[in-house]
N, C-alpha and C positions, 0 to 999 in steps of 0.2 A: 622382411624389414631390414633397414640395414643397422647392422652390430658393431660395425667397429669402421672408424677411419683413421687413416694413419699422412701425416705428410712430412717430409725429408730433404733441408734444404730449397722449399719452396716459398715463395717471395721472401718472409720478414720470419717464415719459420724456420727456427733451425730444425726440430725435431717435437712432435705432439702427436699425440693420440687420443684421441675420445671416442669412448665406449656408450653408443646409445641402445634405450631401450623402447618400448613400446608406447604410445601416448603421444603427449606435445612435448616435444625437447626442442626448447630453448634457446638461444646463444644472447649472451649482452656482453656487453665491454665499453669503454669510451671511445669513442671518436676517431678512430685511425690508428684501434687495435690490432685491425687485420679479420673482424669478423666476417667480411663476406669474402674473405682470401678461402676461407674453409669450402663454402659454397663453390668457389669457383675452382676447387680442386676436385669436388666431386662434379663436378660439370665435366671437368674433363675426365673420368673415372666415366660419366655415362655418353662419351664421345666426338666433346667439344674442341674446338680446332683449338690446339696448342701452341704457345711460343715462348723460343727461346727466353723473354726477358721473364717468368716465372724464376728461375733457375737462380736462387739464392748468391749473392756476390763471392766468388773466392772457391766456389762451390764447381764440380765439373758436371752435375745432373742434378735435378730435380727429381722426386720420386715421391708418389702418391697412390695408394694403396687402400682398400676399404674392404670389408667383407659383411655382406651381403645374405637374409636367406633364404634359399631356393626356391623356385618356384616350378609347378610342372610345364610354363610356357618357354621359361629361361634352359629348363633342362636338355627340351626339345631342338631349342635353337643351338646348345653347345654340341648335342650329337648330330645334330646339321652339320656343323663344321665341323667335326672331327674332334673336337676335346672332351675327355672324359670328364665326369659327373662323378666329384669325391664328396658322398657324403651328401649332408641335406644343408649345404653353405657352398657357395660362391664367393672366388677369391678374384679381384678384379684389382690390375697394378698396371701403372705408366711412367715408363721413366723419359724425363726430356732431357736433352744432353744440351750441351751450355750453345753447338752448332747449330740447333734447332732440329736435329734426329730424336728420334724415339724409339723406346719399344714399348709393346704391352703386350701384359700375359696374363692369362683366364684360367686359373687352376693351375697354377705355376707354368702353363705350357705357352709357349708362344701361338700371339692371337696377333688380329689386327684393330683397328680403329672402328670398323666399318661392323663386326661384329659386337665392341661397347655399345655402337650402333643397335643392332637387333637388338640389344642386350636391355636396353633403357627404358623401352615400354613396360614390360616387364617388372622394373625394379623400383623406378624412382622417376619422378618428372621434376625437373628446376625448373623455378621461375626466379630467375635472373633479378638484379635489380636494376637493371638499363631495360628492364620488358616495361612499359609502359603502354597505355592505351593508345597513345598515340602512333605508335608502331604495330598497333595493332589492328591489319590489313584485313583486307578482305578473304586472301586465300587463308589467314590464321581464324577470323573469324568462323569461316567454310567448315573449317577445322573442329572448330571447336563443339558447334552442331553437330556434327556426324559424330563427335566422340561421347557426349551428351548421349546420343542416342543408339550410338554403337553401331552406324547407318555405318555399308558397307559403301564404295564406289568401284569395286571388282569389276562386276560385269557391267557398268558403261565405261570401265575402262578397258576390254574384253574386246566389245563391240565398236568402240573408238579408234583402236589399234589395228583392227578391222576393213572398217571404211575407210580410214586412214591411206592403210597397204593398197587396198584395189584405186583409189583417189591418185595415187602417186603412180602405177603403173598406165592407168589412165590416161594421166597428165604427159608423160612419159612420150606415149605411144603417140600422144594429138602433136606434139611439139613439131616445130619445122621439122617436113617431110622429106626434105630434099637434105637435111644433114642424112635421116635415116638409109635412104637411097643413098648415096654414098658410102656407108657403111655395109651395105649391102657384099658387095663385092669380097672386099675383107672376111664379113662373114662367112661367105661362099665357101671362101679357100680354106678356113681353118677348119668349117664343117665337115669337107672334102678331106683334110689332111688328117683329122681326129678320126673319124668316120673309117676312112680306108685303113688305119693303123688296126681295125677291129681288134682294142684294146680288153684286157680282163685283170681286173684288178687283183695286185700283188704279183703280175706275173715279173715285174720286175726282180723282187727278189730270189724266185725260186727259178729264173734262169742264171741268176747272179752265183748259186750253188751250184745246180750245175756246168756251167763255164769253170769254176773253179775245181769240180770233181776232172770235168775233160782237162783241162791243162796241168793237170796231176796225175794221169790214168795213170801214168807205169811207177808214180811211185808209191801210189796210192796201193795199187796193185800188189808190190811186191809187200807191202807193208801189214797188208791186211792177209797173203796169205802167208807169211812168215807168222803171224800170230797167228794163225789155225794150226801150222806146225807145232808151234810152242804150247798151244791149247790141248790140242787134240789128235794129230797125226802123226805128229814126229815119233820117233820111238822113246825120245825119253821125256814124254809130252807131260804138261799138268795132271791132263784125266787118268794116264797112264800109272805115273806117281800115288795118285789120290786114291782112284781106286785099289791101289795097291798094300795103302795104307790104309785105307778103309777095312780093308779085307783083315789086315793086321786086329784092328782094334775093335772088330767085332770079334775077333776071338779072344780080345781079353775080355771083353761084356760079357761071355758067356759065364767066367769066373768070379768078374768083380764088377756088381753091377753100377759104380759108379761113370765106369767108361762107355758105358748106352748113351747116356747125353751127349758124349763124346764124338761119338759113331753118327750120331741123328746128324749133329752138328757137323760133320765131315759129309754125310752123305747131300747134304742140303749145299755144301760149297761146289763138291761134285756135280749138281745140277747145272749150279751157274756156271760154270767152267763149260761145261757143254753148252749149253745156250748160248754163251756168246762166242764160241767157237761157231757152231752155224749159225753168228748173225755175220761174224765177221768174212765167213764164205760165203755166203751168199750174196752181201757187198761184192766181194772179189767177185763172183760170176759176173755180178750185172755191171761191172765197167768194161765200156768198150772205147777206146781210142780213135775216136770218131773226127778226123782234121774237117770231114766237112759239117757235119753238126756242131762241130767248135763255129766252125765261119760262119754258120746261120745264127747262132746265136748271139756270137761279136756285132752282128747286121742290125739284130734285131734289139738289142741293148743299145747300140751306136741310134737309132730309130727313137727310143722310149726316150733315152737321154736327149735328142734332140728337144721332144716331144715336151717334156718336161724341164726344160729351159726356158721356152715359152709359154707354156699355157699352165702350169703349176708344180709344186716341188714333189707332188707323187703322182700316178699314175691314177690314182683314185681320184685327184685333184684333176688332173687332169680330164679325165670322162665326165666329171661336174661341170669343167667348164664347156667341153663338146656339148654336153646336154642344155647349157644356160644358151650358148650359141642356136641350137637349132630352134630353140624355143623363140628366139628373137625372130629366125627368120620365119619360124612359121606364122608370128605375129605381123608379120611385115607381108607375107604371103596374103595372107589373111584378113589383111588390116579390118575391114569392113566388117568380115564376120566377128572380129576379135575386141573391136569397138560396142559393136554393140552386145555382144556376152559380158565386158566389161560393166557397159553403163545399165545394164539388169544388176549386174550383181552389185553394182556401188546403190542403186536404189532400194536394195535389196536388206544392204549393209547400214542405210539409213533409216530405215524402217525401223529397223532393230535398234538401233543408237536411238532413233527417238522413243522408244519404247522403253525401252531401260532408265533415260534418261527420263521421262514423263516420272515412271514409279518413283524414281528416288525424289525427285522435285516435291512430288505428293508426299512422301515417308520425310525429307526436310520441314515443308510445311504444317503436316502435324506435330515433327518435334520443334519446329521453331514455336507454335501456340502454348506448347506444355512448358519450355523452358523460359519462354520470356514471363510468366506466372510466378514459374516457381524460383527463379533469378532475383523478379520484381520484389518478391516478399523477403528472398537472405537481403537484396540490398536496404529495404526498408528497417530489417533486422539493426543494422548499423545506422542507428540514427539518421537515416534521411526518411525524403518522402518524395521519391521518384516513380518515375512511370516510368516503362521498360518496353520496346518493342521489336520486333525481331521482322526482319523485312526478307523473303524468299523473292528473289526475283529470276523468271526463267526469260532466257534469251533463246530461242530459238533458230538463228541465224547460226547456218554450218559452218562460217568463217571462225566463229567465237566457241564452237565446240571444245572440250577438254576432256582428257581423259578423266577429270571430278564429275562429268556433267556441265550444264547449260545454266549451272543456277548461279545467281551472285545474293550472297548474305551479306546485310545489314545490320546490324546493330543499333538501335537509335534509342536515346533515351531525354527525359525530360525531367532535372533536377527541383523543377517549381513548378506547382503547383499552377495551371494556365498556362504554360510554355508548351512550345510543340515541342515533338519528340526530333532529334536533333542527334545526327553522328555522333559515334563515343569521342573521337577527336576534338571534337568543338568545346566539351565539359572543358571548362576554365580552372578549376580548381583541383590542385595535386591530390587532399586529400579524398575529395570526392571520387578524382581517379583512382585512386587507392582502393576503395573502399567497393566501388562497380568490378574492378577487378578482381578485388578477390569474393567477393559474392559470388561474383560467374562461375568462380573456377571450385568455389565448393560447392556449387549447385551441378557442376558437368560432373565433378569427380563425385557426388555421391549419387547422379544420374546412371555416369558407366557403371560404376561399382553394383547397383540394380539392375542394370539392362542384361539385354541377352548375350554381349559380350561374344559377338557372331566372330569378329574383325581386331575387337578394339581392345589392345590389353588394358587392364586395371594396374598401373603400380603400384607397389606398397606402401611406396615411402614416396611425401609430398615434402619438396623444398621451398619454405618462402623468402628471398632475402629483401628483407625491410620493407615489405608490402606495405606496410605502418605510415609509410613516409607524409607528413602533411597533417595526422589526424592528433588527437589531441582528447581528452575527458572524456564525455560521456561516448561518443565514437569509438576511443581506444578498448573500454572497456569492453563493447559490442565486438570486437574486430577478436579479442581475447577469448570472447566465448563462443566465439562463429570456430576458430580453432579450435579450441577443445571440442566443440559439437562434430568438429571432422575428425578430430585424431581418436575418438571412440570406433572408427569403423576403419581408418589408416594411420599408420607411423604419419606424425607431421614435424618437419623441422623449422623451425622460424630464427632468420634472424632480426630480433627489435630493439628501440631505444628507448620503447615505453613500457612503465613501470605496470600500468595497467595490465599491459598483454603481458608482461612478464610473471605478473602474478598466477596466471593460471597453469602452469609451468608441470607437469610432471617428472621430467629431470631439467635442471639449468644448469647453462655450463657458461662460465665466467673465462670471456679472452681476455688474455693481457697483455701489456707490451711492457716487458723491462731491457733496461741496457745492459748489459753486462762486458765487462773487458773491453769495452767502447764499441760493442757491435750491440744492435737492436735483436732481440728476441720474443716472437710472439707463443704463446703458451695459453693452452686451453684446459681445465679443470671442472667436472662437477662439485657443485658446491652442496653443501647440509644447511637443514631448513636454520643454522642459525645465521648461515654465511649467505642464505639468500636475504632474510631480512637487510643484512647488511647491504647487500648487493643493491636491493631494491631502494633503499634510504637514499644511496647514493646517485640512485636515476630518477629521483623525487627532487633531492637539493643541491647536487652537484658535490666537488670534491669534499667540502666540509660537513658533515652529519651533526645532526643534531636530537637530541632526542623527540622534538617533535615530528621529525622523519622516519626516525625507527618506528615510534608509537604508530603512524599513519603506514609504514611496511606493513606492519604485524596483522595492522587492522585488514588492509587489500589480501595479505595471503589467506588470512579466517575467513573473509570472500568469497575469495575463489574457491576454496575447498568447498565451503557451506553448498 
């Protein structure tokens, strides 16, 4: 779950911290406090595109930090990438500079974006407060299903990628024939020129040493064996020395036997002295001064560098492309035979896609049955009396294939009693939207959190900013307890303006905006059950409190608890 968030000159904050803990925690404040500033900090903590204008006026960075605790999918992902695992917490930090750069680091080590990325299923899911159902498409809907049910799309996206490949070399090879033929010739020569060089990869390098050994021979020569003199044959050579001292200081070992370590340790240098004496002569034997092995190889370098100006920057690169070349023409050779091995195997490759694709269409339509059910009855939960339908539909046509599958999800529902069931879009009323929405999302989130979780992370921590938006009494109240019925099995964070959902609150934390030295400053605090009464009195009758607002706080938290 996540423990702590921290943010640092970002929008209207100067500096805040808040410490959560497990359950429903809360956020309230007035009106352009800056509570879903906090939301939109940890959005971009779980990877969301950044900009400059975050970055506090006067200020040269933004910086937004939160920690987080670990999980064994998170772990797996940070040693995917290279960053060490301190501990059982995750430290996750983004800094935006006022030019619109950033960094961020994952365990204080430097990460990227794309890894918050990985990092989000795992930890925390936002729901924004611009997500509305009305944006809420068909590929999100698709989504939502498979995550509900933990439905993988792997292997028809496997088989997709597939048909795909052979579909496009196909396409490829059928296209005007007479460009092909013309290419022909080209090809011809490069296969010719690649081909005849009968190349072996890396030999560019290891003619590149020796060229350089030959055009050094005599000094190389004298080099290596003036260090054999020095080593081992001259007369007053190292070995000659050593051994000599050696001989010395084994006869004081015989007296005092501290000087044996001594002697071992002399006798073991002595070794090496010798060994690289005969490695160094024996270099010296094998150079020869070879002017015409030098020319063959200048030829043959002068060849690969050719070679490799054209057709790739290494010699490996380059036999890749000889090889991609003859393949062309034996396709072109071939056409006929190579057409029809193609269009076996793209039927082949369809077969399969539509196989994969059939199963999952079948494994969406039984979970689309289970979840418009169990959907139907949280939103019924929240004061309505809606009908709920989930619409699978497979398209078969290979034009409209994806690597999701063939299927398009629908969502359709019906707010009255007698009404058909009707797009989520078409719903008229904010909080009805409100209220579909978040049904769904705690029917999929305590769906995953059961399923077999093949594919699909479970995060720990659920963000809602002002899901609330529209609803009002006996609704709010339902919307309050549909939260807490979720944050018994995940961390949930909420941000609301209603006193109802506030009340059910296991920590609450009070944003605020005061001025200071004529600059604005947003500030977030846990409050104590007397400073929530307070809290709550004030989101009942506005700035002035009264004591029949306190009394009716007192009475909503006794509620909620009971």
């Amino acid at each position: 779950m996540l423990l702590e968030l921290r943010a640092e000159n970002y929008a209207v904050i100067d500096h805040a911290i808040a410490v959560f803990g497990p359950g429903l925690n809360l956020l309230t404040g007035e009106t352009g406090a800056g509570k879903s500033i906090l939301v939109d900090a940890l959005a971009l903590l779980m990877g969301a595109k950044a900009s400059s204008d975050v970055v506090r006026h006067g200020a040269d960075k933004a910086v937004v930090s939160c920690v987080f605790e670990s999980t064994p999918g998170s772990e797996a992902t940070l040693e995917e990438n290279g960053i060490d695992v301190e501990g059982h917490e995750i430290i996750l930090r983004r800094e935006i500079q006022e030019n619109g750069k950033g960094r961020v680091y994952v365990n204080n080590q430097p990460a990227t974006v794309a890894v918050l990325r990985l990092l989000a299923p795992e930890l925390a899911l936002v729901h924004a407060q611009s997500e509305t159902l009305g944006s809420f498409d068909g590929a999100q809907q698709r989504h939502l299903l498979d995550r509900f049910a933990s439905l993988s799309a792997e292997a028809v996206a496997e088989a997709y990628a597939r048909w795909k490949e052979i579909r496009g070399r196909l396409e490829e090879l059928e296209r005007d024939e007479q460009d092909r033929l013309r290419m022909v010739d080209l090809w011809q020569f490069q296969n010719r020129e690649i081909a005849g060089a009968v190349l072996t990869a890396g030999e560019d390098e290891a003619l590149e040493t020796e060229r350089k050994v030959l055009m050094n021979a005599e000094k190389l020569y004298a080099a290596s064996m003036s260090a054999y003199e020095l080593l081992y044959d001259g007369s007053g050579s190292a070995e000659a020395t050593l051994r000599a001292a050696l001989k010395q200081i084994e006869e004081l070992g015989r007296f005092d036997a501290k000087f044996q370590e001594a002697a071992q340790a002399l006798a073991a240098t002595l070794a090496t002295v010798e060994d690289v004496g005969a490695t160094v002569r024996d270099f010296a034997d094998g150079i020869q001064a070879s002017p015409e092995r030098l020319a063959e190889i200048e030829d043959r370098l002068a060849l690969l560098d050719r070679l490799k100006r054209k057709y790739g920057a290494t010699v490996t690169e380059v036999m890749a492309y000889g090889e991609d070349v003859a393949r062309k023409l034996a396709e072109v050779e071939n056409r006929d035979e190579t057409l029809k091995t193609l269009r076996a195997q793209l039927a082949q490759a369809a077969t399969i896609y539509r196989q994969t694709a059939e199963t999952l269409h079948a494994e969406r339509a039984a979970a689309a049955k289970k979840l418009e059910k169990l959907a139907e009855a949280q939103i019924n939960d929240l004061a309505m009396k809606a009908k709920l339908g989930i619409l699978v539909t497979a398209n078969e046509d290979s034009e409209v294939w994806t690597v999701h599958g063939w299927d398009t999800v629908e969502f359709r529902i019906a707010t009255n009693a007698g009404e058909p069931l009707k797009p989520l879009d078409e719903i008229a009323s904010g909080g009805e939207m409100s209220r579909v929405m978040l049904a769904l999302k705690v029917t999929v989130e305590e769906g995953a959190s059961r399923g077999p979780r093949r594919k699909t992370a479970v995060p720990r921590t659920l963000v809602f900013d002002e899901i609330d938006i529209g609803i009002g009494g006996r609704a709010a109240e339902a919307v309050g307890r549909k939260l807490k019925e979720l944050s018994k099995a995940q961390q949930v964070l909420c941000v609301t303006h209603l006193p109802q959902i506030a009340a059910f609150a296991d920590q609450h934390f009070v944003i605020e905006k005061q001025e200071k030295q004529g600059r604005t400053k947003t500030t977030i605090r846990l409050m104590d059950d007397a400073e929530r009464t307070e809290e709550i009195a004030r989101m009942l009758s506005g700035e002035k409190l009264t004591d029949a607002s306190r009394k009716n706080a007192e009475q909503m938290l006794k509620a909620a608890k009971s």
